[in-house]
N, CA and C atoms as a LAMMPS dump frame, in Angstrom:
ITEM: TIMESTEP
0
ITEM: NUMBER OF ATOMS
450
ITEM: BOX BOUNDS ff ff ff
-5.0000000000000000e+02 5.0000000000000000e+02
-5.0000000000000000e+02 5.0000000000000000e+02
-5.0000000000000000e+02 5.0000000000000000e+02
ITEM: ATOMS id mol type element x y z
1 1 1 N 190.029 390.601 39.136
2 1 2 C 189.621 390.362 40.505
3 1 3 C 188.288 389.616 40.557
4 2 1 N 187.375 390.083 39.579
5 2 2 C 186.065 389.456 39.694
6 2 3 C 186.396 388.228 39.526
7 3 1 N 187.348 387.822 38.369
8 3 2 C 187.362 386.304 37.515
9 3 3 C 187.761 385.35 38.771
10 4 1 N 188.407 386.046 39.723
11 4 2 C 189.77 385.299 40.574
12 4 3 C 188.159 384.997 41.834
13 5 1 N 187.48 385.731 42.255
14 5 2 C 186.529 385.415 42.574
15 5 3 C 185.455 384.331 42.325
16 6 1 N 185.06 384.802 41.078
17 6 2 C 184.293 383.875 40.572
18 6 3 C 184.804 382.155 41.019
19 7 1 N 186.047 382.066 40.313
20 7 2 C 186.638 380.779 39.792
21 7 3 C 186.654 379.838 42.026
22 8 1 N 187.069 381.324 42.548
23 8 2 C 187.5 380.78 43.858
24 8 3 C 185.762 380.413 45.011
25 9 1 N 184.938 380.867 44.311
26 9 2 C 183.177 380.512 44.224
27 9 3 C 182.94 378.875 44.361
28 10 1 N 183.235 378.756 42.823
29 10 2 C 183.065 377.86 41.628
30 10 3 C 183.894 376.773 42.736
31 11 1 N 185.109 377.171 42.968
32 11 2 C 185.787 375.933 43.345
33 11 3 C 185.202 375.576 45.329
34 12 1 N 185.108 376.458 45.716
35 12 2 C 184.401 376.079 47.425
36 12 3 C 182.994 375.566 47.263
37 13 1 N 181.972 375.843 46.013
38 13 2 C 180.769 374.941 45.993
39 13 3 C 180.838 373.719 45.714
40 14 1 N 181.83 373.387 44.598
41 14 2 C 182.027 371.855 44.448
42 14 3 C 183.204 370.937 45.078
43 15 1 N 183.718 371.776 46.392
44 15 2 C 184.389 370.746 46.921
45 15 3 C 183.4 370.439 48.048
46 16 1 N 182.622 371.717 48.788
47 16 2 C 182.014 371.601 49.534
48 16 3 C 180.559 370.302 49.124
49 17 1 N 180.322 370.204 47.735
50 17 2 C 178.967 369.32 47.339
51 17 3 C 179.62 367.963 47.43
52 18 1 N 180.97 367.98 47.336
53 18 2 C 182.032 366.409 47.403
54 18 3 C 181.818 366.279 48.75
55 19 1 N 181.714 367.019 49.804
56 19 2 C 181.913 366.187 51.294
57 19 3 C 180.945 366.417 51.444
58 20 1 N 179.894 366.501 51.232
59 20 2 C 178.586 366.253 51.629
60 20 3 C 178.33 364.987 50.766
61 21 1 N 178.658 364.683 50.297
62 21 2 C 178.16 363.812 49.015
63 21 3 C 178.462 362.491 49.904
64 22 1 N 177.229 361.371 50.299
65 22 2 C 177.308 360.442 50.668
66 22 3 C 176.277 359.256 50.733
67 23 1 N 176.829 358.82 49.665
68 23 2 C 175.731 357.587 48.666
69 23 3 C 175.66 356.181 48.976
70 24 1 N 175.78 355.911 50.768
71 24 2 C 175.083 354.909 51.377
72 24 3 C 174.802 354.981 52.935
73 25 1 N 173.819 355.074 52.788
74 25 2 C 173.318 354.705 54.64
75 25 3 C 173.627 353.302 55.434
76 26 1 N 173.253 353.421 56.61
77 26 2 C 173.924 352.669 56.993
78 26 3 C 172.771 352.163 58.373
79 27 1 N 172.313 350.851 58.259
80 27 2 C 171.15 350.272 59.742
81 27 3 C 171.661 349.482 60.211
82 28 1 N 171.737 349.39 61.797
83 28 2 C 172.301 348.443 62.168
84 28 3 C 171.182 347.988 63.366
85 29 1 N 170.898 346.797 63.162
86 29 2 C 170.098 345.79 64.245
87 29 3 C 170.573 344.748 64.578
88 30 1 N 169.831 344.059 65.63
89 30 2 C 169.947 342.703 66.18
90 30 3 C 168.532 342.047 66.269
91 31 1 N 168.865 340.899 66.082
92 31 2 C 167.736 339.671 65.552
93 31 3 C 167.587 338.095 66.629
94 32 1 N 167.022 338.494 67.825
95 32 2 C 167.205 337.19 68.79
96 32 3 C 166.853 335.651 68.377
97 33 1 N 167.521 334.822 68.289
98 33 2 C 167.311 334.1 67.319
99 33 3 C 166.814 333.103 68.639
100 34 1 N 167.255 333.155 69.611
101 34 2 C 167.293 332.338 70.865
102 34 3 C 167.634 332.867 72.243
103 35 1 N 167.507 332.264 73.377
104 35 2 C 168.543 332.571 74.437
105 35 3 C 169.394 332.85 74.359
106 36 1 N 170.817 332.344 73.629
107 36 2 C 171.685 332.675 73.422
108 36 3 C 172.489 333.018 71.719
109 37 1 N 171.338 333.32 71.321
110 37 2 C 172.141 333.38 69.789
111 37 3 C 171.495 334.76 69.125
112 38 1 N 172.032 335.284 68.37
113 38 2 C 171.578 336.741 68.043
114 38 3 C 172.151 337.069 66.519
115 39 1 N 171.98 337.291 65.832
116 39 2 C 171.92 337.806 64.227
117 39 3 C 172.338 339.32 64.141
118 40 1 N 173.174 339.615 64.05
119 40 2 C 173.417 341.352 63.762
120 40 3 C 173.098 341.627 62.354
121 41 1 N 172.32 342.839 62.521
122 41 2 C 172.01 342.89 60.922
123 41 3 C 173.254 344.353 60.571
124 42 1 N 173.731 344.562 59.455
125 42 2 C 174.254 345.771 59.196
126 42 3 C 174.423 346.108 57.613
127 43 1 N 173.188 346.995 57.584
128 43 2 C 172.435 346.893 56.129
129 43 3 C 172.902 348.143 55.984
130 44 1 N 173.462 347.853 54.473
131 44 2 C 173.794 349.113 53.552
132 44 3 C 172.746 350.027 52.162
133 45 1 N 171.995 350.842 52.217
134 45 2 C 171.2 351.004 51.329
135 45 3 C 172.612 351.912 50.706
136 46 1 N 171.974 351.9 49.182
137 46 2 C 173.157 352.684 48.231
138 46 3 C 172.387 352.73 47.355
139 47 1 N 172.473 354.334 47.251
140 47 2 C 172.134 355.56 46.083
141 47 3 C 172.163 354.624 44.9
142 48 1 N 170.803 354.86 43.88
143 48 2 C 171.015 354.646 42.742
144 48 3 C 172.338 354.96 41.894
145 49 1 N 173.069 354.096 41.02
146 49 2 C 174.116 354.581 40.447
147 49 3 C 175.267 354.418 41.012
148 50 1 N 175.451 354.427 42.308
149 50 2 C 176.357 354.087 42.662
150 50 3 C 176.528 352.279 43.938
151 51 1 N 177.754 352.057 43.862
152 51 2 C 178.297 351.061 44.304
153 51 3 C 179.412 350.882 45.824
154 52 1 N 179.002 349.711 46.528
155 52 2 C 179.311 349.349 47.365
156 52 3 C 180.74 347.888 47.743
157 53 1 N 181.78 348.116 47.575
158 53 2 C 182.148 346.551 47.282
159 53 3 C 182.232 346.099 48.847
160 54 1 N 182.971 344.429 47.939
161 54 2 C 182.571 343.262 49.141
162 54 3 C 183.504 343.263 49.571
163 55 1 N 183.45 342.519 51.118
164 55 2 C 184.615 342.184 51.566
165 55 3 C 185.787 341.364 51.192
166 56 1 N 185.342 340.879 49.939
167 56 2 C 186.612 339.898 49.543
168 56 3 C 186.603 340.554 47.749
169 57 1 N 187.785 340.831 47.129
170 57 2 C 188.039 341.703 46.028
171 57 3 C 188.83 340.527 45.113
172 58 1 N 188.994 340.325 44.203
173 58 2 C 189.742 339.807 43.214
174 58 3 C 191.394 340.097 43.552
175 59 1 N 192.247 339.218 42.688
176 59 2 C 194.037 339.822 42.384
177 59 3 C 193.995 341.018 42.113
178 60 1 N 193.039 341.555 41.081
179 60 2 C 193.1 342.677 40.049
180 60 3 C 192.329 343.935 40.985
181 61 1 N 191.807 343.898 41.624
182 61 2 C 190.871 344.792 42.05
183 61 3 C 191.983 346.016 42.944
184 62 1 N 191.253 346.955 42.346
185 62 2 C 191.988 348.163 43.203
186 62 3 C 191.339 348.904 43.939
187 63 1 N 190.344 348.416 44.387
188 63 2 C 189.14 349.206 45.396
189 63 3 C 189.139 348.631 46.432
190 64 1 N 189.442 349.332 47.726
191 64 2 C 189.31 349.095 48.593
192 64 3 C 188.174 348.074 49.334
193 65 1 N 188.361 347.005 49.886
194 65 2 C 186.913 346.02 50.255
195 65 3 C 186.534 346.776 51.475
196 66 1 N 185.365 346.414 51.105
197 66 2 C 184.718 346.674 53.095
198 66 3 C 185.061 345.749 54.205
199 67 1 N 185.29 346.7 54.984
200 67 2 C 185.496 345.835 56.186
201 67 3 C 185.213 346.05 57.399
202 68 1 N 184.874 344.904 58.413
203 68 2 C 184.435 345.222 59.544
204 68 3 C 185.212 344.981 60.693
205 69 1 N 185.449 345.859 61.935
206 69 2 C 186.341 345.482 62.833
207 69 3 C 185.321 345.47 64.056
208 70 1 N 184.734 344.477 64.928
209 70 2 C 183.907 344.129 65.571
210 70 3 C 185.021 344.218 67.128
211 71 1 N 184.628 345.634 67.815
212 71 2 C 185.309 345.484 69.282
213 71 3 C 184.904 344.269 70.306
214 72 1 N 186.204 343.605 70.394
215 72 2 C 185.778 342.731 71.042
216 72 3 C 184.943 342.895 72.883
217 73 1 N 184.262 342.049 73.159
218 73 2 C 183.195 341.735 74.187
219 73 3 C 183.398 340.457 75.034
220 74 1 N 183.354 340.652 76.602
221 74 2 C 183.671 338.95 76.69
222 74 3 C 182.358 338.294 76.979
223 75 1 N 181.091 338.878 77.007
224 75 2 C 180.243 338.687 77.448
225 75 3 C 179.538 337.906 75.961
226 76 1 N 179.983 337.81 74.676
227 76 2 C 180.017 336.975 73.757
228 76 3 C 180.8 336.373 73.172
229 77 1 N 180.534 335.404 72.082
230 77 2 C 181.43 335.167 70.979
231 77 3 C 181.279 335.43 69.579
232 78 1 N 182.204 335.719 68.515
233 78 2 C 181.5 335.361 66.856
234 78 3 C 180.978 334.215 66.759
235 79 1 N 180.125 333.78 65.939
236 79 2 C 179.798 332.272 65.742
237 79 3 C 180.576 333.077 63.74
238 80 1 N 181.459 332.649 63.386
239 80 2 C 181.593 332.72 62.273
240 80 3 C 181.987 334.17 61.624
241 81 1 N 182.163 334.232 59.795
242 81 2 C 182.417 335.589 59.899
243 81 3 C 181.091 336.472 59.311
244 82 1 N 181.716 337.385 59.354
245 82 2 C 180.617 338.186 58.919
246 82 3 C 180.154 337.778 57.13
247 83 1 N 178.826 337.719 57.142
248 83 2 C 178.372 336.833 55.218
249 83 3 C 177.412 338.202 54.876
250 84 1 N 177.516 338.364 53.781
251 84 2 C 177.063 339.014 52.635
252 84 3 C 175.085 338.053 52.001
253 85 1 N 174.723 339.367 52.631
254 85 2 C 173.625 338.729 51.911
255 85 3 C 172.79 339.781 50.802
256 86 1 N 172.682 339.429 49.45
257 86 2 C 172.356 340.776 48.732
258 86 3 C 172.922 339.685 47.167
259 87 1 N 172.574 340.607 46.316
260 87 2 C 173.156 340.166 44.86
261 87 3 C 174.955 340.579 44.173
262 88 1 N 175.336 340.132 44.501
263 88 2 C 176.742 340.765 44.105
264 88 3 C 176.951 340.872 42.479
265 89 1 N 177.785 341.508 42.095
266 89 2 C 177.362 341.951 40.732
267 89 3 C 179.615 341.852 40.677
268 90 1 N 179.886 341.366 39.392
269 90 2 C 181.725 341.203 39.105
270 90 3 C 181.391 342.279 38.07
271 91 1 N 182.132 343.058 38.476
272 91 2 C 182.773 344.416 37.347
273 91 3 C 183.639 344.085 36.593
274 92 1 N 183.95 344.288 35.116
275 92 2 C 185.181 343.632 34.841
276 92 3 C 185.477 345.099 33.819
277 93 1 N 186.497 346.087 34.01
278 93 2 C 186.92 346.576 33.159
279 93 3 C 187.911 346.839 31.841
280 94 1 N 187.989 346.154 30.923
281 94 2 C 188.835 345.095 30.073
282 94 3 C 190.212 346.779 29.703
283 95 1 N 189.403 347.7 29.645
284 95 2 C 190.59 348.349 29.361
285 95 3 C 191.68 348.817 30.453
286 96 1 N 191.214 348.412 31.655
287 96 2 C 192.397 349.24 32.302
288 96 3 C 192.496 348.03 33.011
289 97 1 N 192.018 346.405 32.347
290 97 2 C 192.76 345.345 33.154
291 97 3 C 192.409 345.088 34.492
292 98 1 N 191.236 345.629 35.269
293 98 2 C 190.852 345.373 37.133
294 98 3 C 189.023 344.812 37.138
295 99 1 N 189.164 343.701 38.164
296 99 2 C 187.643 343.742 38.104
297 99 3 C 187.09 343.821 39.543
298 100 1 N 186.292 344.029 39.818
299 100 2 C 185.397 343.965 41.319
300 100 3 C 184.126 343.329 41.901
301 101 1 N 184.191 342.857 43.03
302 101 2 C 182.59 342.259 43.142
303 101 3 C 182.393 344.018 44.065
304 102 1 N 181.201 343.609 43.67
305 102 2 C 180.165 345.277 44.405
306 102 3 C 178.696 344.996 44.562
307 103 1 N 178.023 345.629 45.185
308 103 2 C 176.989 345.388 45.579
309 103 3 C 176.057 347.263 44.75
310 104 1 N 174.532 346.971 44.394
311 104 2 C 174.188 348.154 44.445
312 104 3 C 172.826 348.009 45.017
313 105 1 N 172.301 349.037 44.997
314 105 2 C 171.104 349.159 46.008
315 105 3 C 171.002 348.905 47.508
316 106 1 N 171.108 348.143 47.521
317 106 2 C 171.434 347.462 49.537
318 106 3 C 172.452 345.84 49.173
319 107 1 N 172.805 345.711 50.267
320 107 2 C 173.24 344.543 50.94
321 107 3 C 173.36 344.501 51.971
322 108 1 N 172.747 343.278 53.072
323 108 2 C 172.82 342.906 54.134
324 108 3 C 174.266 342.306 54.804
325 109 1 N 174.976 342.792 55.763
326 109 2 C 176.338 341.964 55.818
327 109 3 C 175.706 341.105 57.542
328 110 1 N 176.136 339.975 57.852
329 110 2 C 175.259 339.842 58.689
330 110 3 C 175.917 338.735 59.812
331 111 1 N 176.195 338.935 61.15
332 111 2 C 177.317 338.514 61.704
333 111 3 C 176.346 337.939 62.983
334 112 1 N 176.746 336.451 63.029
335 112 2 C 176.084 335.754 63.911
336 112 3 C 176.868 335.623 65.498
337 113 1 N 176.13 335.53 66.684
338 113 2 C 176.813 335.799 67.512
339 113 3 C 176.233 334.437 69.116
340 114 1 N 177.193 334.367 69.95
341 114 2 C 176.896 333.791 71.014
342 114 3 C 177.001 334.192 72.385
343 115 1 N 175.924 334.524 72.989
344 115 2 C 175.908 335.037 73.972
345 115 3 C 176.597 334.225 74.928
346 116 1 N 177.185 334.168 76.408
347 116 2 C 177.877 333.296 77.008
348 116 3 C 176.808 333.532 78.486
349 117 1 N 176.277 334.389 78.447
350 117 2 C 175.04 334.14 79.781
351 117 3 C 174.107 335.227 79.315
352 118 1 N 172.79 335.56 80.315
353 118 2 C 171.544 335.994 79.893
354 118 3 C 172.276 337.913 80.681
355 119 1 N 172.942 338.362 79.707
356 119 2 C 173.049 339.983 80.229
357 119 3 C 172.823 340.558 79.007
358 120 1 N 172.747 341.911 79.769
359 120 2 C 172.442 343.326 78.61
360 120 3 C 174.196 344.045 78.539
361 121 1 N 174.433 344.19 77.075
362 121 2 C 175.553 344.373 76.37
363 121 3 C 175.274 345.238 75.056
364 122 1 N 176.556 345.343 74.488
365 122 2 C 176.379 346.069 72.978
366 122 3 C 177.421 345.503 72.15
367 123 1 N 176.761 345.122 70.953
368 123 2 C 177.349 345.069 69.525
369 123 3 C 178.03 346.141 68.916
370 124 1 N 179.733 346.119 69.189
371 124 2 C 180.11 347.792 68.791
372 124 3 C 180.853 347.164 67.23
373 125 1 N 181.907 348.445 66.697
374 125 2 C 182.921 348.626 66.099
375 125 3 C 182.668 349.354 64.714
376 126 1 N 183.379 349.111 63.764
377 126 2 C 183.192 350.296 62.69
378 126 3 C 182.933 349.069 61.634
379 127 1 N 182.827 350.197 60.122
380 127 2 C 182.564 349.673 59.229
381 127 3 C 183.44 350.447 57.931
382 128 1 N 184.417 350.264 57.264
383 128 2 C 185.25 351.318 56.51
384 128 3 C 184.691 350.898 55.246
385 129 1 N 184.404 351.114 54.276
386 129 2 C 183.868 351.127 53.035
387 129 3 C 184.439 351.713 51.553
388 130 1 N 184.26 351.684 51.066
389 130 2 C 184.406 352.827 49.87
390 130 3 C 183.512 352.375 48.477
391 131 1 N 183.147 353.64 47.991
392 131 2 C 181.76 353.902 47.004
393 131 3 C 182.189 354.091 45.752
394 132 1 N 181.88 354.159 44.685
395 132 2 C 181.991 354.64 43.119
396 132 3 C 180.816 354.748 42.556
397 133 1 N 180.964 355.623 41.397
398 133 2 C 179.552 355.148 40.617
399 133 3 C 180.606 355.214 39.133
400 134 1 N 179.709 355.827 38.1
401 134 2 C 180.306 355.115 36.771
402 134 3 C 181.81 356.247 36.264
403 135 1 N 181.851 357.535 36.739
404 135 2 C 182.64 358.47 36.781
405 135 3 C 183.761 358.346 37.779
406 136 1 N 183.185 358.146 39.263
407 136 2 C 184.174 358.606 40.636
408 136 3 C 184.309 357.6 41.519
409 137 1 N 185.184 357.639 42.027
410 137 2 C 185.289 356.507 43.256
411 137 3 C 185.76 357.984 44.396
412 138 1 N 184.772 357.631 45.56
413 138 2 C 184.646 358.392 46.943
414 138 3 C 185.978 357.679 47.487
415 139 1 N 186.316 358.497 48.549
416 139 2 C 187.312 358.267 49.635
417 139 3 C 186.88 356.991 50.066
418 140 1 N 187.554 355.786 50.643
419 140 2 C 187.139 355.556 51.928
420 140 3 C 186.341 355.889 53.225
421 141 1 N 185.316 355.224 53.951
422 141 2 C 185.056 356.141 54.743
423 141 3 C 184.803 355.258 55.795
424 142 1 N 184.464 355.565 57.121
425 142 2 C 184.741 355.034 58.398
426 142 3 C 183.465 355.405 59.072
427 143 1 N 182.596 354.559 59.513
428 143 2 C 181.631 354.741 60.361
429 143 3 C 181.467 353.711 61.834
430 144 1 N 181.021 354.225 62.15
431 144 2 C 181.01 353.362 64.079
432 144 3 C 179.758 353.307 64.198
433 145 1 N 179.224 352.083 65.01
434 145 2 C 177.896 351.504 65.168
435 145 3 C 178.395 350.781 66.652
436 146 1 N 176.986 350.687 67.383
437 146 2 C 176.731 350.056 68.601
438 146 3 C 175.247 349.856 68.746
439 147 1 N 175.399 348.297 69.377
440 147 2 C 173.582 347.858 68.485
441 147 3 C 173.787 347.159 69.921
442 148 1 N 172.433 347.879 71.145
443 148 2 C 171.836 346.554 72.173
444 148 3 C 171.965 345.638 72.179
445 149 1 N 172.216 344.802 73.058
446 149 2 C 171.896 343.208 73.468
447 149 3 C 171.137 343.138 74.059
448 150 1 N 169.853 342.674 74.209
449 150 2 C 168.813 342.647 75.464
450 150 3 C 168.467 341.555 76.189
């Protein structure tokens, strides 16, 4: 009974330290570039050790890319898509044949925009991701952001 305890301990601390476990933050701003033009910033800092990939993955890659789904607004437009600004780093793992671009420490993803007249609005939608470090690859995960227009 104790052992069946113990083990059933053992196993609710380390699933519980897995969903807490979350090895990138997430800032989101805007950057007035003009009257009508605006810079969204949506900066990823990431935990030493671990990794962030890009939105665009290799044939071989089996990790999910990041991606952004920007709710649309009529009170703007995209000027373009969303660009990667940061050092990208190609993973190549020769034994199991897959490679990846990933980002570590931060990367800036950064989505330019056009206002269509002088109003106050918001920059919404999510950001789905997924993390690894040299052992684990995390779930997928899904976050929502909404950034002023002023």
């Amino acid at each position: 009974m104790k052992k069946l305890l113990f083990i059933t301990v053992i196993l609710a601390t380390t699933l519980m330290s897995q969903a807490q476990l979350n090895p990138v933050t997430w800032t989101f701003t805007a950057k007035k570039i003009d009257d009508k033009n605006y810079e969204i910033h949506m900066k990823a800092t990431i935990q030493n050790k671990w990794h962030l990939y890009s939105q665009k993955q290799p044939a071989d890659a089996i990790i999910d890319p990041t991606e952004f789904v920007i709710n649309p607004n009529p009170l703007f437009s995209l000027d373009g898509k969303v660009k990667e600004v940061g050092k990208m780093e190609v993973m190549k793992d020769a034994a199991l044949g897959i490679s990846a671009h990933q980002y570590s420490n931060t990367v800036n993803f950064v989505q330019k925009i056009k206002m269509k007249g002088k109003v106050k609005t918001n920059f919404s939608g999510t950001v789905e991701y997924q993390t690894c470090d040299d052992k684990k690859c995390l779930p997928p995960k899904k976050v929502s952001f909404s950034v002023p227009l002023t």
